[in-house]
Structures are given as structure tokens and as C-alpha cells.
Predicted model as a PDB file, atoms N, CA, C, CB and O in Angstrom, pLDDT in the B-factor column:
MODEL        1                                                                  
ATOM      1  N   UNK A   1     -10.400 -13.928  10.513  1.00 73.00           N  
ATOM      2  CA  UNK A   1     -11.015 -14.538   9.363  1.00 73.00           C  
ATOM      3  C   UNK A   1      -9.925 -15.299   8.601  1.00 73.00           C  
ATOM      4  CB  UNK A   1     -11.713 -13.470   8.462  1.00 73.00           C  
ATOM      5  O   UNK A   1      -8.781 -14.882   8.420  1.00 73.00           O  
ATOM      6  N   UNK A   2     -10.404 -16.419   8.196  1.00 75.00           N  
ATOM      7  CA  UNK A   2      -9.190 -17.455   7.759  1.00 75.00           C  
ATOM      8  C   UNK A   2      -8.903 -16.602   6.366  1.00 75.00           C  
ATOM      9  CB  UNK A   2      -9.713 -19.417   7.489  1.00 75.00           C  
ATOM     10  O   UNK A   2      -9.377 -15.481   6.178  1.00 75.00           O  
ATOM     11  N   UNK A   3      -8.135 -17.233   5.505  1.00 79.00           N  
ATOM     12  CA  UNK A   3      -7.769 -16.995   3.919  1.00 79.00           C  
ATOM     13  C   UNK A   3      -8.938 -17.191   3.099  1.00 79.00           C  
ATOM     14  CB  UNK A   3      -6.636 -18.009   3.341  1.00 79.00           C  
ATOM     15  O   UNK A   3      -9.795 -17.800   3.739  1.00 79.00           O  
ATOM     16  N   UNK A   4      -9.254 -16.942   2.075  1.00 81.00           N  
ATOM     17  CA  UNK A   4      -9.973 -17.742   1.201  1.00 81.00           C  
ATOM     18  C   UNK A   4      -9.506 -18.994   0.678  1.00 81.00           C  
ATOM     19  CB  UNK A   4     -10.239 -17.062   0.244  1.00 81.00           C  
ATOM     20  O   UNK A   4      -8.318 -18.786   0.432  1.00 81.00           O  
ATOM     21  N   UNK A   5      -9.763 -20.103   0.392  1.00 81.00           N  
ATOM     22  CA  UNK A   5      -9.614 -21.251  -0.430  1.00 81.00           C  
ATOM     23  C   UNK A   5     -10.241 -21.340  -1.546  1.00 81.00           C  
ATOM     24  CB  UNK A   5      -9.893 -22.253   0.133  1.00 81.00           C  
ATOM     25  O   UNK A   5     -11.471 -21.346  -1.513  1.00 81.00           O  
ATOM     26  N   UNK A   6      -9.640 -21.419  -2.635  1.00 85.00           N  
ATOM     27  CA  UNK A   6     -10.318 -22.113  -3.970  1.00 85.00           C  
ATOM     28  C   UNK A   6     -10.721 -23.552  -3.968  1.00 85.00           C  
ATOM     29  CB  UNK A   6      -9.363 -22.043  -5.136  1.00 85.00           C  
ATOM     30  O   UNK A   6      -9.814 -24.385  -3.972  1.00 85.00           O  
ATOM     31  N   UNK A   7     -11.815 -23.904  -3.963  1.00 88.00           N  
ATOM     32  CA  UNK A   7     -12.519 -24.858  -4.343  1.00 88.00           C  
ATOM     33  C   UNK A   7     -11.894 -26.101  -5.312  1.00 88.00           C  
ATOM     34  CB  UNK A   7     -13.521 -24.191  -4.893  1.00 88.00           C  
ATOM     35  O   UNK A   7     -12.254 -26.192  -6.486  1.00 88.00           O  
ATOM     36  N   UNK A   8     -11.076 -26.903  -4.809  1.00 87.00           N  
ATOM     37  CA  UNK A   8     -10.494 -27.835  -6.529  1.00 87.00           C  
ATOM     38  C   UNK A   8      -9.094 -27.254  -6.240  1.00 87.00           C  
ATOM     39  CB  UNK A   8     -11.346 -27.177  -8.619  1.00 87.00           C  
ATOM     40  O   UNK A   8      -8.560 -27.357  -7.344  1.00 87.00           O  
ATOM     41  N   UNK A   9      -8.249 -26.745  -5.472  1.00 85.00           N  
ATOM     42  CA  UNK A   9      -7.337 -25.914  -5.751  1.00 85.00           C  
ATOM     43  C   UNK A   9      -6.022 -26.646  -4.941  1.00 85.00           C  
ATOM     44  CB  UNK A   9      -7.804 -24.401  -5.321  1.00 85.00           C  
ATOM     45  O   UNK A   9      -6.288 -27.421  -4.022  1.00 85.00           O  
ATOM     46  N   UNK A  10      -4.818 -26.422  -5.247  1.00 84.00           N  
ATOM     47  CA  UNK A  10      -3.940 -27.361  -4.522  1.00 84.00           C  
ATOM     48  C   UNK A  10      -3.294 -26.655  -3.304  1.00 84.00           C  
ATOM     49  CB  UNK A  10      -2.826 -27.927  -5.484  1.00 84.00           C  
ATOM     50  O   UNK A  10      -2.182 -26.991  -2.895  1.00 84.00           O  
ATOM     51  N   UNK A  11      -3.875 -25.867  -2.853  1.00 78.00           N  
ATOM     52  CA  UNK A  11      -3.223 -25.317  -1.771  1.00 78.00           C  
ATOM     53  C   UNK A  11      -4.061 -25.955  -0.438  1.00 78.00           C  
ATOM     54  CB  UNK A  11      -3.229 -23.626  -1.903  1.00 78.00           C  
ATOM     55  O   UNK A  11      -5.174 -26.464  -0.309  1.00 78.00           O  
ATOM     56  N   UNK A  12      -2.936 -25.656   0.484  1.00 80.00           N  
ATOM     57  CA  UNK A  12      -3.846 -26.354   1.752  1.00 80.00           C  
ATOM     58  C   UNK A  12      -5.118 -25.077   2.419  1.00 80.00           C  
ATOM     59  CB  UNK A  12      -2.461 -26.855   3.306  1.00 80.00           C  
ATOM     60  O   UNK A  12      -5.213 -23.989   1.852  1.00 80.00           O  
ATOM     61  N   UNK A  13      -5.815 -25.351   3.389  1.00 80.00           N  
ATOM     62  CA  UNK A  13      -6.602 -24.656   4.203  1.00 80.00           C  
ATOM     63  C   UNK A  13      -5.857 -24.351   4.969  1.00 80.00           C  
ATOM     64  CB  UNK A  13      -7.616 -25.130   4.693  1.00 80.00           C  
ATOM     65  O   UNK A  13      -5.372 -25.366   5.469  1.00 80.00           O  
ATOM     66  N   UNK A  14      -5.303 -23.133   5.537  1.00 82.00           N  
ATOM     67  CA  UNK A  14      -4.838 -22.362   6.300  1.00 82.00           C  
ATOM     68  C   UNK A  14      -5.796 -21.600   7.485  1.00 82.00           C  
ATOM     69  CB  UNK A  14      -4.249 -21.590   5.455  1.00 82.00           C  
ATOM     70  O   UNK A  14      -6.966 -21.304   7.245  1.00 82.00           O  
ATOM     71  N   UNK A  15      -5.158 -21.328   8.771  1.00 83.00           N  
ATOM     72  CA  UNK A  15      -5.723 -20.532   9.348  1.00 83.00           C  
ATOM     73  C   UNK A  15      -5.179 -18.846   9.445  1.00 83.00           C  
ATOM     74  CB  UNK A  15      -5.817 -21.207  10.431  1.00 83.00           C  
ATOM     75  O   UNK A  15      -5.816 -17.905   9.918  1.00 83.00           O  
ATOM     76  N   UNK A  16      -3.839 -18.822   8.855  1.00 82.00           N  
ATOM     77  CA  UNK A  16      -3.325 -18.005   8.979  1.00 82.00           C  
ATOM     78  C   UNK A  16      -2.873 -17.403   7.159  1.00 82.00           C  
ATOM     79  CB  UNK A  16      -2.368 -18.443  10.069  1.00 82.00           C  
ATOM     80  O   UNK A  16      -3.163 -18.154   6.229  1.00 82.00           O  
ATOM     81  N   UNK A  17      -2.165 -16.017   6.863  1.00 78.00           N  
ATOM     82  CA  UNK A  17      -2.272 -15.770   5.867  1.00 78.00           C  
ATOM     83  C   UNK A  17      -0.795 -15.045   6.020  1.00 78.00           C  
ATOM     84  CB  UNK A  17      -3.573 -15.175   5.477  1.00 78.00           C  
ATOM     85  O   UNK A  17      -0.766 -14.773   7.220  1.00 78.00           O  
ATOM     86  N   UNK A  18      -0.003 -14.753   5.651  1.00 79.00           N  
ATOM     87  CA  UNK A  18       1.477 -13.839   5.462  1.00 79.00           C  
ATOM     88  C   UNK A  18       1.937 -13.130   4.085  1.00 79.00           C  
ATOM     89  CB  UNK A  18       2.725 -14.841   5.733  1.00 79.00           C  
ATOM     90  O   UNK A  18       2.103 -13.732   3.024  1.00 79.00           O  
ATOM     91  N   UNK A  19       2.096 -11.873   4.273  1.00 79.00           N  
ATOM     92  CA  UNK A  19       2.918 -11.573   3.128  1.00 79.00           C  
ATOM     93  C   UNK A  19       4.165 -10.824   3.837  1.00 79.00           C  
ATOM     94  CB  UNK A  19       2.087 -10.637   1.955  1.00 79.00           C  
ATOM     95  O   UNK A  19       4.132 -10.159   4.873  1.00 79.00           O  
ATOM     96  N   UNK A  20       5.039 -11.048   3.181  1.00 77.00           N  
ATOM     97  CA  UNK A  20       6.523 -10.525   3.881  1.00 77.00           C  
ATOM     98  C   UNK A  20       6.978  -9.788   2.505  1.00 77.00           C  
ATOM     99  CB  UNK A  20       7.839 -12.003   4.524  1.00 77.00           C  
ATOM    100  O   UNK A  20       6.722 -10.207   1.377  1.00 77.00           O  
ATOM    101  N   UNK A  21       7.943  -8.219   2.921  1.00 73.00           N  
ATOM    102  CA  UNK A  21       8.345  -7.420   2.069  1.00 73.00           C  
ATOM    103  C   UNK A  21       9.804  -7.613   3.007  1.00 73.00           C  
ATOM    104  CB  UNK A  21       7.444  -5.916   1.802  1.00 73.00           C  
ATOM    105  O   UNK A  21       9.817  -7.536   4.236  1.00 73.00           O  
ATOM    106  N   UNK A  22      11.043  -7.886   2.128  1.00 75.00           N  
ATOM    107  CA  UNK A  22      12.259  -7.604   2.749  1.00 75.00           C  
ATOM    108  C   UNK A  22      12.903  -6.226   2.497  1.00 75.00           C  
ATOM    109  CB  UNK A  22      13.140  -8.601   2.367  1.00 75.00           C  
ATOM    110  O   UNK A  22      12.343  -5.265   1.969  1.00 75.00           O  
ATOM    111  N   UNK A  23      14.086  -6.277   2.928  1.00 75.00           N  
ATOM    112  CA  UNK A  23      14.521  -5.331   2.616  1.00 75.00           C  
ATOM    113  C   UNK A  23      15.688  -5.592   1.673  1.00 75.00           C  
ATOM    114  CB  UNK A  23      14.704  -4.679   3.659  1.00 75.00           C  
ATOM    115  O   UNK A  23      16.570  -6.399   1.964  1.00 75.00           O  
ATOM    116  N   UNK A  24      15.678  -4.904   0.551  1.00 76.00           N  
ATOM    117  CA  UNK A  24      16.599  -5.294  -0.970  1.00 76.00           C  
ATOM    118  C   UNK A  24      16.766  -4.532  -1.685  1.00 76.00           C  
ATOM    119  CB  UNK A  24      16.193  -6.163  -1.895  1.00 76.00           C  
ATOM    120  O   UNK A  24      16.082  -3.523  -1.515  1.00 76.00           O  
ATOM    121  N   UNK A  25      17.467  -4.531  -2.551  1.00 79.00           N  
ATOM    122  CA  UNK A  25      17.751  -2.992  -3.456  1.00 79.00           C  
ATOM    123  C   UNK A  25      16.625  -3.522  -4.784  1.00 79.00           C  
ATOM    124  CB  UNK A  25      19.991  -2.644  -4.173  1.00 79.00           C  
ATOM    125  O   UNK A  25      16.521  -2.584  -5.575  1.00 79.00           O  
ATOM    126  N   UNK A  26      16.002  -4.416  -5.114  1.00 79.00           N  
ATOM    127  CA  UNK A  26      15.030  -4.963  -5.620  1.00 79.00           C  
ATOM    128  C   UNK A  26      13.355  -3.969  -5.425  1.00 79.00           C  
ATOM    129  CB  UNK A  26      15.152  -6.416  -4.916  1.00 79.00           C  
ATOM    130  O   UNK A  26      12.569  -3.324  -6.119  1.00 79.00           O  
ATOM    131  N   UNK A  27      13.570  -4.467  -3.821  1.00 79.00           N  
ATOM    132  CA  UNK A  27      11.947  -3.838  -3.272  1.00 79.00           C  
ATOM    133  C   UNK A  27      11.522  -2.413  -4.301  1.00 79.00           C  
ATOM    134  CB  UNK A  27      12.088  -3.142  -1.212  1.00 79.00           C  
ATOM    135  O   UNK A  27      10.379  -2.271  -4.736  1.00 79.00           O  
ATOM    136  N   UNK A  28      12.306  -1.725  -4.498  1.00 82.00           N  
ATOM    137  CA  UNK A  28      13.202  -0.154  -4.312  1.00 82.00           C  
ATOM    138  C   UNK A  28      12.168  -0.314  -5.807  1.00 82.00           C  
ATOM    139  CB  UNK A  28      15.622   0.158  -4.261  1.00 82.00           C  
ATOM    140  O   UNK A  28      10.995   0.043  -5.921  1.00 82.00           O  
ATOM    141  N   UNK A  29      12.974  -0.910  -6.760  1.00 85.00           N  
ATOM    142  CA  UNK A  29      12.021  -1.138  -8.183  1.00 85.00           C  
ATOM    143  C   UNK A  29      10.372  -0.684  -7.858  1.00 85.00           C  
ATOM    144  CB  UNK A  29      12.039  -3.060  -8.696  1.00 85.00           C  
ATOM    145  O   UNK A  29       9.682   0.335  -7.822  1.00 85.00           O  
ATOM    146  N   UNK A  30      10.266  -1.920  -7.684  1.00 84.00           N  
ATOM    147  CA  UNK A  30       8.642  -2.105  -6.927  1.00 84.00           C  
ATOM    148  C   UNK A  30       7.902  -0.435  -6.519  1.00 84.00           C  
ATOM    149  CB  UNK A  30       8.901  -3.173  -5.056  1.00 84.00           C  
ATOM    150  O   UNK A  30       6.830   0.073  -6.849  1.00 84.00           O  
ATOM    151  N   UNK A  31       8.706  -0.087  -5.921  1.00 86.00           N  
ATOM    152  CA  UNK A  31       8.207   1.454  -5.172  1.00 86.00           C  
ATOM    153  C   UNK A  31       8.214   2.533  -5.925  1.00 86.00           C  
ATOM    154  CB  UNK A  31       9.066   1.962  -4.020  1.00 86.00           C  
ATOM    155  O   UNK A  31       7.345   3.400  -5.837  1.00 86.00           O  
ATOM    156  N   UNK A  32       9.007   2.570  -6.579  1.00 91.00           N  
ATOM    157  CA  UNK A  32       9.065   3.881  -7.732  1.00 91.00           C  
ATOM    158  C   UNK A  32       8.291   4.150  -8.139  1.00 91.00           C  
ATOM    159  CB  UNK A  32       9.646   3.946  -8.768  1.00 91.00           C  
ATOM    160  O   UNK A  32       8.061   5.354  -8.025  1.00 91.00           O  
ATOM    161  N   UNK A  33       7.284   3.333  -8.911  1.00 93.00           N  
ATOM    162  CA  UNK A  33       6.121   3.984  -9.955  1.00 93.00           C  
ATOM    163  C   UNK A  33       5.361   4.454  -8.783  1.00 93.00           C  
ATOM    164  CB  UNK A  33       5.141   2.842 -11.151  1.00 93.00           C  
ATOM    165  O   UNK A  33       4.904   5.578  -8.993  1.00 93.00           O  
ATOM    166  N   UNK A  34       5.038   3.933  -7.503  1.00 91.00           N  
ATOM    167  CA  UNK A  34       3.866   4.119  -6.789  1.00 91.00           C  
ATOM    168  C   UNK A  34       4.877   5.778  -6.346  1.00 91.00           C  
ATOM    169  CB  UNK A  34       3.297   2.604  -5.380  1.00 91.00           C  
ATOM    170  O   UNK A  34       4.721   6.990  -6.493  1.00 91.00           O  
ATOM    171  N   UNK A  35       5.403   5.297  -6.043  1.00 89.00           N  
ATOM    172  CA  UNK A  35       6.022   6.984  -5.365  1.00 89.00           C  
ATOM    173  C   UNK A  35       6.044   8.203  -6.574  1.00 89.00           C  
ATOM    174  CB  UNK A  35       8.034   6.839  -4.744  1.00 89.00           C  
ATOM    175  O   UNK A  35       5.754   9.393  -6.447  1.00 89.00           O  
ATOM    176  N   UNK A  36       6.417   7.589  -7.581  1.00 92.00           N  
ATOM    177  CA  UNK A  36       6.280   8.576  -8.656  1.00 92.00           C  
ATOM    178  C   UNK A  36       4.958   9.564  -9.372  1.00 92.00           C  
ATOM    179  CB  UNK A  36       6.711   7.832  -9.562  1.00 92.00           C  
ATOM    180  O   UNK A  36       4.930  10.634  -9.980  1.00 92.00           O  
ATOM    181  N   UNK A  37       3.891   8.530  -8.914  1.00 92.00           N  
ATOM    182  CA  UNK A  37       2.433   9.045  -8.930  1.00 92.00           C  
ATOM    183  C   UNK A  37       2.130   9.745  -7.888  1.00 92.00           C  
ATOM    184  CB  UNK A  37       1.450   8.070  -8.998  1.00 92.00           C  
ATOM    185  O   UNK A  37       1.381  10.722  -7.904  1.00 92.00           O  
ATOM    186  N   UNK A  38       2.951   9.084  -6.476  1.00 87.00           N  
ATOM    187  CA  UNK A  38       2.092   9.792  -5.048  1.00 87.00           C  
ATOM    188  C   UNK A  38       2.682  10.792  -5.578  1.00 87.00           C  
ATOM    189  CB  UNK A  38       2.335   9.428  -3.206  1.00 87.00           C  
ATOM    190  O   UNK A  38       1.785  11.354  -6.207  1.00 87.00           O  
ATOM    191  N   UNK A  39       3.938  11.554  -5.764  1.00 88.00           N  
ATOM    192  CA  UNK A  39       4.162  12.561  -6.433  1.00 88.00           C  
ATOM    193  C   UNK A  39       3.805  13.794  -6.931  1.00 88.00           C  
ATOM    194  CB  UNK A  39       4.295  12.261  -6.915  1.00 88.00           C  
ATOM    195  O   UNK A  39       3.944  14.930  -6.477  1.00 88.00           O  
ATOM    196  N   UNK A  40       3.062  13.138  -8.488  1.00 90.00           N  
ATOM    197  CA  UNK A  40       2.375  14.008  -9.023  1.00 90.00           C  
ATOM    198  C   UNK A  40       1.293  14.103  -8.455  1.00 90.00           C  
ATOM    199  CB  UNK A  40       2.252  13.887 -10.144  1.00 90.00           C  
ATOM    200  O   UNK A  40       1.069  15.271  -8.138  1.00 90.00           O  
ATOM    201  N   UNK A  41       0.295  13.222  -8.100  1.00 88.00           N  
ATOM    202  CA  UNK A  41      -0.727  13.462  -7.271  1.00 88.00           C  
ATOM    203  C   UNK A  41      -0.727  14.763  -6.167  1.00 88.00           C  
ATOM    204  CB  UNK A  41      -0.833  12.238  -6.623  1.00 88.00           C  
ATOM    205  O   UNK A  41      -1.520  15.704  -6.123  1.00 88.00           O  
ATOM    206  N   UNK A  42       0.206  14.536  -5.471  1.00 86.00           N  
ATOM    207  CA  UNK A  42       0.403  15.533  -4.277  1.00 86.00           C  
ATOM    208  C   UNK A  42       0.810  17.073  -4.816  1.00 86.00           C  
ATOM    209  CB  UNK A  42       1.679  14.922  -3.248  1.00 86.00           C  
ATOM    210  O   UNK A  42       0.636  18.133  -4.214  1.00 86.00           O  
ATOM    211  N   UNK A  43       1.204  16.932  -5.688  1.00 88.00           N  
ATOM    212  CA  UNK A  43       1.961  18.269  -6.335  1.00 88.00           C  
ATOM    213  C   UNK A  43       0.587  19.107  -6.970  1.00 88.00           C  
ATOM    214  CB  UNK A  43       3.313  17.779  -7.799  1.00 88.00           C  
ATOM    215  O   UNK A  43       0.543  20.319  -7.181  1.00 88.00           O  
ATOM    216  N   UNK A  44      -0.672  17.973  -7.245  1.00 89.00           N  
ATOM    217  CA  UNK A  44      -1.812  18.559  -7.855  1.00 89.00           C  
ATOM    218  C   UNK A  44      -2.705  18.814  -6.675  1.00 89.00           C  
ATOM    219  CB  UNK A  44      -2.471  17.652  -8.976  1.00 89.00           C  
ATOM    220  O   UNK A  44      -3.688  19.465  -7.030  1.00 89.00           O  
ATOM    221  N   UNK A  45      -2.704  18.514  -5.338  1.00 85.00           N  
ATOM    222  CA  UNK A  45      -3.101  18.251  -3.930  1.00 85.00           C  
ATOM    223  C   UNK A  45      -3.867  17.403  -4.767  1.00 85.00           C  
ATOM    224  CB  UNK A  45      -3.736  19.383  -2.757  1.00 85.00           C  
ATOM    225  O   UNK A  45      -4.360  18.079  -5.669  1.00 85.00           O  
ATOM    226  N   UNK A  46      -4.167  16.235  -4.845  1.00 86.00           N  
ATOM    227  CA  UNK A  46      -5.181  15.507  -5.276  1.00 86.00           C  
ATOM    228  C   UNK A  46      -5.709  14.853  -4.196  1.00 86.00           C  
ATOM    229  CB  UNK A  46      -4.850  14.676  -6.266  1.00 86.00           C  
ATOM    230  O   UNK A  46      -4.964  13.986  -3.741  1.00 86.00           O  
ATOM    231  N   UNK A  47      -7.028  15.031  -3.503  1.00 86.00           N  
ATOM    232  CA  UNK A  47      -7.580  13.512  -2.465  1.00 86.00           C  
ATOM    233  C   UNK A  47      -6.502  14.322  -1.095  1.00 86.00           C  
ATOM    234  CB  UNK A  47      -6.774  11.118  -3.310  1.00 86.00           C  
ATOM    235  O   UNK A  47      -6.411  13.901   0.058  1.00 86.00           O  
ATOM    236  N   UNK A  48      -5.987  15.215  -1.516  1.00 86.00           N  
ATOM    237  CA  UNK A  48      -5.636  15.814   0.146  1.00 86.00           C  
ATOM    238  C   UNK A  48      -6.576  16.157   0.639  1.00 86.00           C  
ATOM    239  CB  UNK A  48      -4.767  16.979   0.426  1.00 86.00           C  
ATOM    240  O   UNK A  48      -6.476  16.067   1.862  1.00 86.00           O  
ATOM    241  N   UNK A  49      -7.481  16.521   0.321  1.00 88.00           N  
ATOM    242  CA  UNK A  49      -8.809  17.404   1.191  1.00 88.00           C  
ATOM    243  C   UNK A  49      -9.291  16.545   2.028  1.00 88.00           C  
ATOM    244  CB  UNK A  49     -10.170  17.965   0.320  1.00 88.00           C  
ATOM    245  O   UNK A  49      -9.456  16.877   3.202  1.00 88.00           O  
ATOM    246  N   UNK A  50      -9.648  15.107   1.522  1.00 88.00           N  
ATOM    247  CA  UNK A  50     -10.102  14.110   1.831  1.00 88.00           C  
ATOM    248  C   UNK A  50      -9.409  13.646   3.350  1.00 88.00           C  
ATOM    249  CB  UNK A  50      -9.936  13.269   0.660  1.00 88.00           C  
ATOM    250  O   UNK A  50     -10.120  13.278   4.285  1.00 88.00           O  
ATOM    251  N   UNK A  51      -8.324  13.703   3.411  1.00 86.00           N  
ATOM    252  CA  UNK A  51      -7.227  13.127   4.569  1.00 86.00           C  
ATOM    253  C   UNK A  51      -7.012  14.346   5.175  1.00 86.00           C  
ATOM    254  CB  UNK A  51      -5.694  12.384   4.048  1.00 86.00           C  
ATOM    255  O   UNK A  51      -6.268  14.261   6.152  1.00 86.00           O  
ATOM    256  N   UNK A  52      -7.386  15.368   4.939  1.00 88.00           N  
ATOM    257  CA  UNK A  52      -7.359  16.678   6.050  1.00 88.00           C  
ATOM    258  C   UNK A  52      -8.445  16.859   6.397  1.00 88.00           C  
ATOM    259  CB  UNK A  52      -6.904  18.034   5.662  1.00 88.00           C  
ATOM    260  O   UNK A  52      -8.564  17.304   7.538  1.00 88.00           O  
ATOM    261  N   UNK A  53      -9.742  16.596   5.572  1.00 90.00           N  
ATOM    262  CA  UNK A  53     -11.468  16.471   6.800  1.00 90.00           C  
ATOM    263  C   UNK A  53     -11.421  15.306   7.712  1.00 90.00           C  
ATOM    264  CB  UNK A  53     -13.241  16.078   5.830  1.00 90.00           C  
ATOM    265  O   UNK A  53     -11.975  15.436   8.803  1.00 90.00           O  
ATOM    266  N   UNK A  54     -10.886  14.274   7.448  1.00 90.00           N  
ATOM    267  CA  UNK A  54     -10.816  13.555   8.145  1.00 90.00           C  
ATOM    268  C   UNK A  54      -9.842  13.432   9.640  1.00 90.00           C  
ATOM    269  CB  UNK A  54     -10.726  12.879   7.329  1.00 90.00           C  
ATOM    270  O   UNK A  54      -9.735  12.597  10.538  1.00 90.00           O  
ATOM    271  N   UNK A  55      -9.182  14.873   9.294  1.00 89.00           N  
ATOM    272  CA  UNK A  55      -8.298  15.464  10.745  1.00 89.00           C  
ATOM    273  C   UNK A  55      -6.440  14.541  10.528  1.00 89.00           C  
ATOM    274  CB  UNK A  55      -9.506  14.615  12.802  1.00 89.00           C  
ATOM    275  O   UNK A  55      -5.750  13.939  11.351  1.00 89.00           O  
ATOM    276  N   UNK A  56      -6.275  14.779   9.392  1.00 87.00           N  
ATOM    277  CA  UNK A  56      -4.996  14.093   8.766  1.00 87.00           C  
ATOM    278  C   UNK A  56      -4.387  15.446   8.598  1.00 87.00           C  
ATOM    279  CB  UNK A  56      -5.159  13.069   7.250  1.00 87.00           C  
ATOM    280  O   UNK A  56      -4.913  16.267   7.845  1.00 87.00           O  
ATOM    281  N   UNK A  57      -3.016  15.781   9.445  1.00 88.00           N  
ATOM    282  CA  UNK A  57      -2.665  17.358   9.427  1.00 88.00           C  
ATOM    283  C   UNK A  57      -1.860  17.248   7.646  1.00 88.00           C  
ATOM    284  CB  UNK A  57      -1.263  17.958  11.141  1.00 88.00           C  
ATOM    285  O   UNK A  57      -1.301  16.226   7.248  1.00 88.00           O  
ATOM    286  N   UNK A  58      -1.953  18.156   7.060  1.00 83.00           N  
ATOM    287  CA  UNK A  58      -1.523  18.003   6.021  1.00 83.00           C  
ATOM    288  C   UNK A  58       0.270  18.168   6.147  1.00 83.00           C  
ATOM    289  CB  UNK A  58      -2.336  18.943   5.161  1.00 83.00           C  
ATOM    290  O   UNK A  58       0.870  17.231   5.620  1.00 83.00           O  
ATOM    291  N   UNK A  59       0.985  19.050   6.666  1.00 85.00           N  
ATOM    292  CA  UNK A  59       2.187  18.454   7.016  1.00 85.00           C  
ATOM    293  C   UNK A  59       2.679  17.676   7.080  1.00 85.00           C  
ATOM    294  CB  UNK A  59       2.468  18.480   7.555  1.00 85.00           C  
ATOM    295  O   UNK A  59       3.900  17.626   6.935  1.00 85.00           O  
ATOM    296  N   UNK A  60       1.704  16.407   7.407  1.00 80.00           N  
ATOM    297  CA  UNK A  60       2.090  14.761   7.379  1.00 80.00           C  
ATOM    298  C   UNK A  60       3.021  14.316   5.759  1.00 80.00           C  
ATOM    299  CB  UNK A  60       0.260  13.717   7.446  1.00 80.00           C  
ATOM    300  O   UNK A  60       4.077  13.686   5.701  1.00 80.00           O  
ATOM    301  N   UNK A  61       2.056  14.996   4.345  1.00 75.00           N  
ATOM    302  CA  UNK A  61       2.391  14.491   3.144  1.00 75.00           C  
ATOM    303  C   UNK A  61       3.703  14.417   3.360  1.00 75.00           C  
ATOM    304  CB  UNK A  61       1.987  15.204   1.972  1.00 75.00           C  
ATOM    305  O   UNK A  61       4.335  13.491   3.869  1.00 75.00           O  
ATOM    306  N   UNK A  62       4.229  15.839   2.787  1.00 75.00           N  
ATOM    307  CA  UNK A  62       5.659  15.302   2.244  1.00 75.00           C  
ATOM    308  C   UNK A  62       6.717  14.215   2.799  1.00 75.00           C  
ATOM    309  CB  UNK A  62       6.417  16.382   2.212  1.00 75.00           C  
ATOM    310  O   UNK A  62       7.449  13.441   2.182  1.00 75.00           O  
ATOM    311  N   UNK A  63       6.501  14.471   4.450  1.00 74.00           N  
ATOM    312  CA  UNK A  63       7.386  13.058   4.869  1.00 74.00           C  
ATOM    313  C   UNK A  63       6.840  11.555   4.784  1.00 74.00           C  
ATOM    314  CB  UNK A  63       7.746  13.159   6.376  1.00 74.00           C  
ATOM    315  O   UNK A  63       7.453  10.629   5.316  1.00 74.00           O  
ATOM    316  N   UNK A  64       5.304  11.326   3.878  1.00 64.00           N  
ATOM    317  CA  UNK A  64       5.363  10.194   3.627  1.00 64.00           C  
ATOM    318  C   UNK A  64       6.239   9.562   2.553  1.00 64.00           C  
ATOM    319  CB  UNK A  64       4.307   9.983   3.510  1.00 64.00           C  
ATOM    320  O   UNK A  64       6.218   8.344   2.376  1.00 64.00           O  
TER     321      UNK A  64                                                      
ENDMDL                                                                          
END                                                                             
């Protein structure tokens, strides 16, 4: 499925779409808050149940 296009919009029509994450001591920023919630989340098992009915061994968490 192509990209979406905005209508009126200055970008070209694409068939293809990319997002690229490097590797930087920058990215690292970016990740913290999300890791800092998976965190507390996990510490409350929150939505684990969910990914273990679904046959997700729970052992998996902590090394995500």
C-alpha cells in the first residue's frame, strides 16, 4: 500500500515510505520515557496477562 498523500500538499507521490532510527547517543533521549513507563507498567504486571493468553512466555519481559 503506497503512503498517503495530502491533497494540495508539496510532497511528491511516492510508492515507497522509510523511517530510519540510527544509532546515537541522542536516540537514547528518545527511549527513556518509553522505557521508564514500560517499567512501571511491568512492575504493576500491567497488560501482561494479555501477551501471556496470547502464548507470549512471560520470561520474555524483563529482557525486553
Amino acid at each position: 500500500q503506497p503512503p498517503t498523500v495530502v491533497p494540495g500538499g508539496d510532497l511528491a507521490r511516492l510508492n515507497r515510505a522509510l523511517c530510519m532510527i540510527s544509532n546515537s547517543t541522542s536516540i537514547g533521549k528518545v527511549f527513556e520515557p518509553i522505557s521508564r513507563k514500560f517499567d512501571l507498567m511491568y512492575a504493576k504486571r500491567a497488560f501482561v496477562h494479555w501477551y501471556v493468553g496470547e502464548g507470549l512466555d512471560e520470561e520474555f519481559f524483563p529482557c525486553a
